[in-house]
C-alpha positions in Angstrom: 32.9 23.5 53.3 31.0 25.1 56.2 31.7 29.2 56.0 30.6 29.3 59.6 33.4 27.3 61.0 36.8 28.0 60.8 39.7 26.3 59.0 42.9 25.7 61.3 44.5 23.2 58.9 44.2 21.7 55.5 45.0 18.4 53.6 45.8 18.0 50.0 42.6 16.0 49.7 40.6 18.8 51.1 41.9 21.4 48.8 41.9 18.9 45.8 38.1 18.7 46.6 38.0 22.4 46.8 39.9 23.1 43.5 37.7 20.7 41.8 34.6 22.3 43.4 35.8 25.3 41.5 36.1 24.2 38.2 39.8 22.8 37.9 41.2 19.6 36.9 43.5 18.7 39.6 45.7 15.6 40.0 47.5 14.0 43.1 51.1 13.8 42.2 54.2 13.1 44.7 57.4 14.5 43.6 60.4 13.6 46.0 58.7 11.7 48.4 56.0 14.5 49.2 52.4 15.7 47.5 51.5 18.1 45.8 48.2 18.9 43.7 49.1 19.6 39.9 46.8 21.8 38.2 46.4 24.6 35.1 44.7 27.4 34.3 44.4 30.4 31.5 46.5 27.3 29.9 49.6 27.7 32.3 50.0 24.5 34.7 50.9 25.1 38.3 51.4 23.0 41.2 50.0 23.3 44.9 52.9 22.2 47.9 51.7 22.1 50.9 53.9 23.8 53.7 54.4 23.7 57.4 52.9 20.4 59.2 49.4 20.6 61.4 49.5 19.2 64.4 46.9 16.0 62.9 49.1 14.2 60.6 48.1 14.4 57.0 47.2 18.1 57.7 49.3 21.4 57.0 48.9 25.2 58.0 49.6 26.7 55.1 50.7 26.0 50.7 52.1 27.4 47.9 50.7 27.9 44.3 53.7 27.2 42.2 54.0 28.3 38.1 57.6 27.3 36.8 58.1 28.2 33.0 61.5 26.9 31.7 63.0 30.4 30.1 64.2 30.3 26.9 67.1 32.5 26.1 68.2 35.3 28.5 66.0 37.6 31.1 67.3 40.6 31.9 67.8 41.7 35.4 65.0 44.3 35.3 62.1 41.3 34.5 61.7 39.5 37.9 62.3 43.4 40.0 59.3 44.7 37.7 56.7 42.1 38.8 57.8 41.9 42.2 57.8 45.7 42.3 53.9 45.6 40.8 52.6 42.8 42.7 51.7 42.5 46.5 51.0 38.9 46.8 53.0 36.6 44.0 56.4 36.7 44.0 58.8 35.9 41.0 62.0 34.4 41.1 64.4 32.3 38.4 66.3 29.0 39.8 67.9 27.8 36.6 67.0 28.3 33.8 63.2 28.3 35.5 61.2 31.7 35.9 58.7 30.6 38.8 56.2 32.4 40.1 54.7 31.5 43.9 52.2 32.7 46.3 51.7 31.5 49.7 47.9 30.8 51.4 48.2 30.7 55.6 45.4 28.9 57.1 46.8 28.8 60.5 44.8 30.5 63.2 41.7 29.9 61.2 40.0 31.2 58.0 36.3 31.1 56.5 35.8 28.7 53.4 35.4 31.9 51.4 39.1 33.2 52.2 40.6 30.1 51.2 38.2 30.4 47.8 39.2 34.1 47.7 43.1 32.9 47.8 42.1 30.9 44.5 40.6 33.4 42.9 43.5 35.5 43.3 46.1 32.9 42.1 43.8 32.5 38.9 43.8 36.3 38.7 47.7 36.5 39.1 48.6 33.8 36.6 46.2 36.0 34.3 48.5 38.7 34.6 51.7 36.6 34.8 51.0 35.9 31.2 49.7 39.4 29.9 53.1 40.4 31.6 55.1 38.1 29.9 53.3 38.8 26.6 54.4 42.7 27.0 57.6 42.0 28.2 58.0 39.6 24.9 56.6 42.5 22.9 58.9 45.2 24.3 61.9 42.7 23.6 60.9 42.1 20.0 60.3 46.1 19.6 63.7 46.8 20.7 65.3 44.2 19.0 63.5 45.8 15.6 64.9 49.3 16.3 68.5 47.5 16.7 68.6 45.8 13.5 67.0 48.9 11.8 68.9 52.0 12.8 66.9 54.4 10.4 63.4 52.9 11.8 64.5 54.2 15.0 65.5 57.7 14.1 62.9 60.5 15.2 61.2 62.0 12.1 61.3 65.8 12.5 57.8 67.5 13.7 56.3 68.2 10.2 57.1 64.7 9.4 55.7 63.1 12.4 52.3 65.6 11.6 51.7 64.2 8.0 52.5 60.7 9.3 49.8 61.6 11.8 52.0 60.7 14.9 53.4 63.5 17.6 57.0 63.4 17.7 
């Protein structure tokens, strides 16, 4: 990809190239009659949609990173409001029984080669922190459930108790 040229429009062949370029495995998939790029990273898959139509046919102006995990059990209403209060460019949402994850790239007016690598980087970096926030989210769930089934555990110890357990109260 030439830097010094912009990029008005993009086709799922060009950005297959590009993801591949970086280092992922990336398959061309069709899924209701329109493409997409299926790919994975830190070990979560994700899928690439391309968006509004270019004016050349077979090109688009901008795409979406997808990550749909199938949720297992209930979420509370906090969950999605939390990342989506922490996060500037991935948004999180639940359709179903899916928690999905998505972040739009715009090419339209023109970006460099590197902005459209940048945009990749960033998705990697995001499902990286999708999954540490899951992880404490799962920990936080299993810590609470603890103190419910264990009333006593979740009594305060009084100060001089706390101080020869080593722990402030």
């Amino acid at each position: 990809m030439n830097d010094l040229s912009l990029i008005q429009a993009m086709s799922t062949a060009r950005l297959q190239e590009l993801l591949q370029d970086m280092g992922y495995r990336v398959t061309h998939s069709e899924q209701n009659g329109q493409a997409q790029l299926l790919s994975a990273a830190q070990g979560i898959g994700f899928s690439v949609r391309p968006g509004n139509q270019a004016p050349a046919v077979g090109e688009f102006v901008d795409y979406t990173f997808a990550c749909v995990l199938r949720v297992q059990g209930e979420l509370p209403d906090t969950l999605v409001g939390r990342w989506n209060g922490s996060k500037r460019f991935a948004r999180l949402s639940t359709q179903g029984d899916f928690l999905v994850m998505e972040m739009d790239v715009v090419v339209a007016g023109g970006v460099s080669g590197n902005h459209v690598r940048a945009m990749i980087e960033l998705w990697d970096r995001l499902l990286q922190e999708f999954v540490l926030f899951l992880r404490q989210f799962a920990m936080m769930q299993a810590d609470a459930a603890k103190a419910d089934s264990d009333p006593e555990a979740a009594i305060a110890a009084t100060p001089a108790e706390a101080a020869a357990a080593g722990t402030a109260a």
